[in-house]
N, C-alpha and C positions, 0 to 999 in steps of 0.2 A: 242625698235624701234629707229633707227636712222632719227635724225630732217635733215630736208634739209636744205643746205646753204638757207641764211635770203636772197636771191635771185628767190629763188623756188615757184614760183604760183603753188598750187594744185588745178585743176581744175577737178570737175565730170559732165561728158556727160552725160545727159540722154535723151532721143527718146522714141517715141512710147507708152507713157503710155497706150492711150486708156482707163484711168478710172483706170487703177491696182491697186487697192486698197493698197494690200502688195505694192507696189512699195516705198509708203513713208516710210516705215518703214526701209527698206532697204536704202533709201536716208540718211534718219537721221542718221540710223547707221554710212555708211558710211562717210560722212560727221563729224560728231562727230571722230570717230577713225580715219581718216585721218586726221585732221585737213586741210578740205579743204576749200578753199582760195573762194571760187565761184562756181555755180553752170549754166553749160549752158542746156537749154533743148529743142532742137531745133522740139521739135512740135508735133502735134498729143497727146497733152494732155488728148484731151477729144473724144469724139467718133462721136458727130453730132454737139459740138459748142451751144447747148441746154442750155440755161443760169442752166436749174433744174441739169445738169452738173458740173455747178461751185464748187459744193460742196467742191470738196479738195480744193480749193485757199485757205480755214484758215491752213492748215498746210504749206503754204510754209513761211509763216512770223518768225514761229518758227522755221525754218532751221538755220536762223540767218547771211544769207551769202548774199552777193548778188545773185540775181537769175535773169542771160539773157535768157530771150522765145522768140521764134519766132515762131509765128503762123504757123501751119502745116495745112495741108489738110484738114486735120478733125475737127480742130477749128474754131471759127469765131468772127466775130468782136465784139458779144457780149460778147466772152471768153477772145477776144483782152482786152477791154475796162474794163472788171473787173481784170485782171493784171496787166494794168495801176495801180489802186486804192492801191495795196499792197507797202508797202513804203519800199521794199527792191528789187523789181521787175525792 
């Protein structure tokens, strides 16, 4: 694979999880094989914002990238407030 000029942000979008469990698995991948630079995932993480919800928040720390969330519909401030807590969030 060809690197990108030392200019090049790699960024991966992602939406809509709703709880998709496979979803990280697929993130990691991608992330790992791209070498990508950050992660934005602009919301609807979680299904009702339900803190018993939060469960995936331990895998985003081992992504290892920065991760920008922005609360979606389906999240809520108590999903907010334990994203806060992730020191790469």
């Amino acid at each position: 694979m060809n690197q990108p000029n030392k200019n090049v942000v790699r960024v991966l979008h992602v939406s809509d999880l709703h709880l998709g469990e496979h979803a990280w698995d697929i993130i990691e991948s991608v992330t790992r094989q791209y070498s990508v630079d950050m992660i934005v995932d602009s919301g609807d993480t979680t299904d009702h914002g339900l803190a018993a919800e939060n469960y995936f928040l331990q895998r985003i720390p081992g992504l290892r990238v920065p991760y920008i969330w922005v609360r979606g519909n389906h999240d809520s401030v108590v999903t907010e407030e334990a994203m806060r807590k992730l020191p790469n969030v």
